[in-house]
C-alpha positions as CSV (number, residue, x, y, z in Angstrom):
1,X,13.7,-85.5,-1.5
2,X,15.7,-82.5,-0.5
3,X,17.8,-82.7,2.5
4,X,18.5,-79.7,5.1
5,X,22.2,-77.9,4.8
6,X,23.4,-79.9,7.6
7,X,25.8,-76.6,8.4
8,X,22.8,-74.4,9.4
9,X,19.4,-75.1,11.4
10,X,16.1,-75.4,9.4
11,X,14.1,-72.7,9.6
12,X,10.1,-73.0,9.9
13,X,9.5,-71.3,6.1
14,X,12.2,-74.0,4.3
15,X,9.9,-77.4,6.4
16,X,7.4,-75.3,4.9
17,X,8.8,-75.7,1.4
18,X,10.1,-79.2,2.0
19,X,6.4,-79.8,2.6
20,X,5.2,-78.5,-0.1
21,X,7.6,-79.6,-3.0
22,X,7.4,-83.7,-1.1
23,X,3.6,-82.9,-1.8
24,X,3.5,-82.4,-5.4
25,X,6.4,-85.1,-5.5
26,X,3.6,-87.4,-4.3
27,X,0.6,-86.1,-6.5
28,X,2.9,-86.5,-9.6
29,X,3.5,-90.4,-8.0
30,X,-0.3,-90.9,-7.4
31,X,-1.2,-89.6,-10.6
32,X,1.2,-91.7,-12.5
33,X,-0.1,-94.9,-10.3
34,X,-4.0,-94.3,-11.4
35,X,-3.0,-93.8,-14.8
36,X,-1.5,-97.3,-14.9
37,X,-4.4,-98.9,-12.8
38,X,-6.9,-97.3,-15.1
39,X,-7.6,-100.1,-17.0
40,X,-10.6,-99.0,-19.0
41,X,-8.6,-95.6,-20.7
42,X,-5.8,-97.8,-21.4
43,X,-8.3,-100.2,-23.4
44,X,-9.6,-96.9,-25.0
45,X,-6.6,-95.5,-25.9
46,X,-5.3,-98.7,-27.4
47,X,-8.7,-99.2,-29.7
48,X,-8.4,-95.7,-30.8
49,X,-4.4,-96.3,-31.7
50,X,-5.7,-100.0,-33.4
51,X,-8.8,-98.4,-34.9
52,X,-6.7,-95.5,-36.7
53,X,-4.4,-98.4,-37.9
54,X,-7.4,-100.4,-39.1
55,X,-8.3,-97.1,-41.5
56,X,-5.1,-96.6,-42.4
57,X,-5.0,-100.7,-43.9
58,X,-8.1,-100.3,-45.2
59,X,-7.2,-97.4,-47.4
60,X,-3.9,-99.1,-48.5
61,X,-5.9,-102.6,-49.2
62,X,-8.9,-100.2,-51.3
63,X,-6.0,-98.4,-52.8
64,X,-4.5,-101.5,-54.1
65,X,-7.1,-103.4,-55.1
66,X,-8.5,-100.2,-57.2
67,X,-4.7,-100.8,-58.9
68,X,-5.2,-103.6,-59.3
69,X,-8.8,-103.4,-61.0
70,X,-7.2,-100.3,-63.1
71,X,-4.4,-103.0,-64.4
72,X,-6.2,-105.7,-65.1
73,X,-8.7,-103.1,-67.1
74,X,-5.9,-101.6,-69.2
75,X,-4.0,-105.5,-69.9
76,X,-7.6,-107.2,-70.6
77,X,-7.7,-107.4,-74.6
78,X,-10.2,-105.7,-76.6
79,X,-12.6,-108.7,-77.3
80,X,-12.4,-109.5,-73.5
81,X,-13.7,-105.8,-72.5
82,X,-16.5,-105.9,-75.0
83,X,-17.5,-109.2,-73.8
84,X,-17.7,-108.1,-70.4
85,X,-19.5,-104.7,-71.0
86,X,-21.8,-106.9,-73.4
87,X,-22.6,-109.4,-70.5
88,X,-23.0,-106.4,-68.4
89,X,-25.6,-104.9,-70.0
90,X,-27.5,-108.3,-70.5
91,X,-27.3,-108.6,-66.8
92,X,-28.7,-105.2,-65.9
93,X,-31.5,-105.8,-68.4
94,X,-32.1,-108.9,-66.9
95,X,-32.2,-107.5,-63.3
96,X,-34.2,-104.9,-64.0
97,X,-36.9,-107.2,-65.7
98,X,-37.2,-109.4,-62.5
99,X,-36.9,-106.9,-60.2
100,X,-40.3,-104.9,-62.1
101,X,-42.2,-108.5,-62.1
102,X,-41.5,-109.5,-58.6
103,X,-42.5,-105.7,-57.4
104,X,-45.8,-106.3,-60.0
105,X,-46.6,-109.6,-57.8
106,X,-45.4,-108.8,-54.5
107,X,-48.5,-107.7,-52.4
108,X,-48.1,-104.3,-50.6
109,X,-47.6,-105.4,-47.1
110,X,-45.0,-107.5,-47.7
111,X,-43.3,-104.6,-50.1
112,X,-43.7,-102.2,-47.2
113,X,-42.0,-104.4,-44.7
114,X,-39.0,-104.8,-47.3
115,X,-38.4,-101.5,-47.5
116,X,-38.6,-101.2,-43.8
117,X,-36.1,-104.2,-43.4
118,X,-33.7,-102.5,-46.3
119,X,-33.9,-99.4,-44.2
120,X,-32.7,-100.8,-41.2
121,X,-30.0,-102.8,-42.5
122,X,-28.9,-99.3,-44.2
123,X,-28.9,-97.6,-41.0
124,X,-27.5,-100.5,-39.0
125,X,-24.8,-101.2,-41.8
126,X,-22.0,-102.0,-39.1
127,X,-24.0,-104.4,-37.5
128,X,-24.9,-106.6,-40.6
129,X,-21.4,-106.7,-41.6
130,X,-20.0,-107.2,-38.0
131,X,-22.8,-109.9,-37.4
132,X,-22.2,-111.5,-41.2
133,X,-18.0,-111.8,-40.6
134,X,-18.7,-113.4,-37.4
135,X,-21.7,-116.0,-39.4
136,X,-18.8,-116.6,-41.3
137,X,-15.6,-117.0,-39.0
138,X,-18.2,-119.5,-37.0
139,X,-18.9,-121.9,-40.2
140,X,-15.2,-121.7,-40.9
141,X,-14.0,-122.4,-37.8
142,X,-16.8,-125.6,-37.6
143,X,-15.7,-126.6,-41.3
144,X,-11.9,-126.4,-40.3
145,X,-12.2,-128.7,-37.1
146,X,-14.4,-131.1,-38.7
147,X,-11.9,-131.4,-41.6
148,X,-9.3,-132.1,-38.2
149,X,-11.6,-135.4,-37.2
């Protein structure tokens, strides 16, 4: 903090100042001392640093993999990429068949709650995902310490 001139005698005005500047001193201090106690904005500011970092992975990883795809596209010989197009096709066809019978034998009711149940799980898309890695992780985890015993 600042110190009188010890030649002359402090004059009301300059305590006044003194005052003043050892106040803001202190709010700085305070300030500083809540933001490191505020545990909750230091949690968000931390997910928003690890959730931009999470995007910016997952858009290298897509980027890659679409490489990758692209590579294994242009280095697949031409009898392979027939093939594949070929079984393709046959799959589509096929899924298309099934999906028109089982519609044709599916009662209404139980079509209507179906499309209710695909709407949800469209609208709640995070949640099925976040809920399905965890499903996962669990049986992996319970596989992996069983394989321990």
């Amino acid at each position: 903090m600042t110190e009188p001139a010890p030649s002359s005698e402090v004059t009301p005005e300059e305590l006044r100042a003194q005052a003043e500047h050892t106040r803001e001193e202190l709010g700085v201090t305070i300030e500083a001392l809540a933001g490191k106690a505020d545990v909750k904005a230091q949690a968000r500011q931390k997910a928003t640093e690890l959730t931009g970092q999470a995007k910016v992975k997952a858009g290298q990883a897509k980027a890659k993999a679409a490489q990758l795809a692209q590579t294994v596209r242009e280095k697949a010989p031409e009898p392979v990429r027939a093939k594949a197009a070929q079984a393709t096709d046959q799959l589509t066809g096929t899924t298309r068949t099934l999906t028109a019978k089982a519609q044709a034998n599916t009662p209404a009711s139980v079509q209507e709650k179906a499309a209710l149940a695909g709407t949800a799980a469209r609208d709640h898309r995070g949640l099925l995902v976040g809920g399905l890695a965890a499903a996962l992780a669990f049986v992996l985890l319970t596989r992996r310490r069983k394989g321990r015993r």
